[in-house]
N, C-alpha and C positions, 0 to 999 in steps of 0.2 A: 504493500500500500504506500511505503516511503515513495517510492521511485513510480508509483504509478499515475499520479494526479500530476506530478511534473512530466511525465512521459505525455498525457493526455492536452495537455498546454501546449505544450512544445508539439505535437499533432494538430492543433488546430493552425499555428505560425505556417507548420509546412505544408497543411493542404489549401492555403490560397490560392498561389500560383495556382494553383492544377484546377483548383476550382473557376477563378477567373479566366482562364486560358480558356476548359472547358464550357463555360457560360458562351463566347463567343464561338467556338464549332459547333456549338450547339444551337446555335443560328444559321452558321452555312449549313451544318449535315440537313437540316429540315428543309432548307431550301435547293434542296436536292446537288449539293456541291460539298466531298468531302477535302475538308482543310488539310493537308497534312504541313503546311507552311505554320502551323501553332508554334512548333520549334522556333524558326526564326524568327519569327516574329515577337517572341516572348523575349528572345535574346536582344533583339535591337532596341526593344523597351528595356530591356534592364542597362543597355550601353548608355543610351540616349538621354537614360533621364538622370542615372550618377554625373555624364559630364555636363547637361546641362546646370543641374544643380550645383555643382562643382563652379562654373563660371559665373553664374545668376546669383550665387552665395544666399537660394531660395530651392528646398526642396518641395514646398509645391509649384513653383514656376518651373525648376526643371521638372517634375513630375507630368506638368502639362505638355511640356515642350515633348518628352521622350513619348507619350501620346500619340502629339501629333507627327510625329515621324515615325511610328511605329502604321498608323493609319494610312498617309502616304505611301508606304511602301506597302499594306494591305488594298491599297485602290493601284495600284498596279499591277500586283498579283489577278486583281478581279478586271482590268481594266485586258491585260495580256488570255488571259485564259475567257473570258466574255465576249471581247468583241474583235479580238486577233485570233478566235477558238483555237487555242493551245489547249495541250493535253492539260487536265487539270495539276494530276501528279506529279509530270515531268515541273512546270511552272512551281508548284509548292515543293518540291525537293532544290529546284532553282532556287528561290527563297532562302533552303534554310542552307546550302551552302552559300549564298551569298551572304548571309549577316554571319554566320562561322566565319569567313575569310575578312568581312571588312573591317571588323569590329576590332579583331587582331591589328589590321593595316592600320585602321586610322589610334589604336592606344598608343601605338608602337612612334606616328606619326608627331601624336601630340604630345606623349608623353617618354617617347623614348624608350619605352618599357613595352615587351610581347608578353608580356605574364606578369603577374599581379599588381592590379595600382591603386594603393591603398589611400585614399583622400583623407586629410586628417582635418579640414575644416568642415566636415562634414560632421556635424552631432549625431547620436546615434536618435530612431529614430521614437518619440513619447508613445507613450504604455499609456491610456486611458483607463480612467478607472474607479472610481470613489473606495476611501477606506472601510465608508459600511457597507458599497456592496461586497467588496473583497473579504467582508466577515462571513458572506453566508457562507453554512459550510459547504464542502467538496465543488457546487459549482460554482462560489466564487474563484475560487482557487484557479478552475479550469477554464473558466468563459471571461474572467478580468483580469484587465490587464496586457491586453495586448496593444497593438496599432492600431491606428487608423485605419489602414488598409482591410485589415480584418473586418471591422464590423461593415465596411464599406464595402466588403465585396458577398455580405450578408444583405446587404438592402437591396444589392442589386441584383440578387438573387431572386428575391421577391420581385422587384420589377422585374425580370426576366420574366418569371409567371404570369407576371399580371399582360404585358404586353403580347407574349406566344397565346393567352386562353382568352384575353379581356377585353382584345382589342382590334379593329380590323386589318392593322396590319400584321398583325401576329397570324391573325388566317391568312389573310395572304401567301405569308414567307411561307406557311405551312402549304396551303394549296401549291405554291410554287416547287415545291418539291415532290408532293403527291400527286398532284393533275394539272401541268404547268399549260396545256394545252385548253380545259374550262376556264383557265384565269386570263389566257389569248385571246378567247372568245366573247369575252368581255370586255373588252376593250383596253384590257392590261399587258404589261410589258413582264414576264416573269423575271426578265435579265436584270430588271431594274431593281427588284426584291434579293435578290442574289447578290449585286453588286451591295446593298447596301449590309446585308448581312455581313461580308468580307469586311465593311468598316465596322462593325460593332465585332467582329472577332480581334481587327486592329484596333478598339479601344481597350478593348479587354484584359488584350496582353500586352499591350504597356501599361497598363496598369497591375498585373502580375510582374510584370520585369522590375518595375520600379520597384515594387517592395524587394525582390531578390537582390539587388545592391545596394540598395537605402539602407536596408536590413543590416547589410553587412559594414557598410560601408567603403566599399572594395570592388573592383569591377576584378574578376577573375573570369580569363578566357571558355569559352564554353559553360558558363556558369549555371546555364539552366539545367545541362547533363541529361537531357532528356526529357527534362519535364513536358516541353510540348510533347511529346510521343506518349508520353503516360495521359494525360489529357485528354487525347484520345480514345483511349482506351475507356478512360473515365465515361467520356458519352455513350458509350454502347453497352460499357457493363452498369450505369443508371439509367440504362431504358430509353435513352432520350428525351428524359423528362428532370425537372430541374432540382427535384426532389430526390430523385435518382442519380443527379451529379452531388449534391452534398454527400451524400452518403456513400456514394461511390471515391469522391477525395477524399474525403475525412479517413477512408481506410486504407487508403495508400499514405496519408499522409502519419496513420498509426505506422505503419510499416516502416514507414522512413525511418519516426521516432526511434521506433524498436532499436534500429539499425545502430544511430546515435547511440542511443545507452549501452547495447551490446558491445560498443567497442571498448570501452573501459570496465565495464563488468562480467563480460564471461570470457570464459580463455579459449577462444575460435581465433582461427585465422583472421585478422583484417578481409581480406580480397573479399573472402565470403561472406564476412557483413555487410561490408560497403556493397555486396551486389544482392542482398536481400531485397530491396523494394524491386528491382528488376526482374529476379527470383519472382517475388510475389505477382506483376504486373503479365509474366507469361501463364503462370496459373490463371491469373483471374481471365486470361484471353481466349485460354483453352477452355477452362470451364465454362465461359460466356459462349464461343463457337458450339461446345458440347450441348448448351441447354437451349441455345436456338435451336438445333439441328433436329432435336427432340422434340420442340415445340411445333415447328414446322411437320413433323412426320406426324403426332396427335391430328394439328390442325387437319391434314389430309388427308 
């Protein structure tokens, strides 16, 4: 119980990325266009918005700024693959080796340094939180006290829902993906719904990247390490439902934690802790392929 409500803390820090990443493929996969650029795109928001912050001497201006070029480079992906019809995939694996190579180029550029640049005017970033919530017990412990980022990618969680079930364009983006050809016949443009999806995945993951180097305060090469790919994953093992992505991060981002603690308290190899949430992320891919596969043969 010592090490289990700080394990359960520290899982909710690490499954934002994944959950905000997730939030926005979870607007292209409905729009019938699957993301696999979440990667890059999570990494050029996490570049983007340490150095702007770094220059601006403002982590929310840079936080903004690393946004809007995270978005930019998502309306290109959607601009090349939409209306140049490029392969979807080939253009989103473009993507995520291009922000792999530039982010390198340009740290290297500006800073001289290809691996790690640790900003030291950079404060770390506030823990929100009141001392009497932080009394209740076991859930203050675990739900106070984090970032901004956290509870912020909690509300937007909820507007996720609300605008996918409560709203007309949320049918839309939906119809666009399930009968893109009744939404044609109406006098609508599906590409349009698409495109705009691809910017709310690019808002989403700069605002997942941001917190992965604010967090730290450190841009380290590849720093997401896969979290866009895990993200992924996230949407199809929560059902493509938004409910289904929280619960879907939150247990990857248990796994992560695990990972963290086991390396100081059990006597295993590194390698193999460090590769536990990856561990974890093919299981849950194979059991997710397994229990369609199943579901699909019932249905039929």
């Amino acid at each position: 119980m010592q090490f289990t409500i700080p394990m359960l803390h520290s899982a909710i820090t690490i499954m934002t990325p994944l959950l905000l990443a997730s939030m926005g493929g979870l607007f292209t996969e409905l729009s019938g266009m699957l993301n696999i650029a979440l990667e890059g795109l999570l990494l050029m928001g996490a570049f983007c918005s340490i150095i702007f912050s770094y220059y601006t001497a403002s982590m929310i201006l840079g936080t903004l700024l690393g946004i809007v070029c995270t978005m930019i480079l998502s309306a290109i992906l959607a601009s090349v693959t939409l209306n140049l019809k490029a392969n979807v995939f080939i253009t989103g694996l473009a993507v995520n080796l291009f922000a792999s190579g530039m982010t390198v180029v340009l740290s290297f550029a500006l800073f001289a340094n290809k691996g790690v640049v640790v900003f030291d005017n950079i404060p770390p970033l506030p823990l929100l939180g009141t001392p009497e919530l932080a009394k209740i017990p076991i859930l203050g412990d675990i739900f106070i006290g984090h970032s901004a980022f956290v509870y912020l990618s909690w509300l937007l969680l909820a507007l996720c829902y609300f605008v996918l079930y409560r709203t007309p364009f949320g049918f839309r983006i939906r119809a666009t993906g399930l009968h893109p050809e009744a939404l044609s016949s109406l006098g609508m443009r599906p590409n349009r719904y698409r495109f705009a999806s691809f910017l709310i995945s690019g808002f989403t993951c700069g605002l997942g990247g941001a917190l992965l180097t604010l967090n730290l305060g450190a841009f380290v090469p590849n720093i997401t390490a896969g979290k866009g790919w895990i993200a992924l994953v996230v949407i199809f093992l929560g059902n493509k439902k938004p409910i289904g992505l929280l619960i879907a991060a939150f247990i990857f981002g248990l796994a992560d934690a695990f990972s963290n603690y086991a390396q100081g308290a059990l006597n295993i190899p590194s390698d193999f802790i460090l590769a536990i949430p990856y561990i974890f992320t093919l299981l849950a891919m194979i059991g997710s392929s397994i229990y369609a596969n199943k579901k699909g043969a019932i249905e039929s």
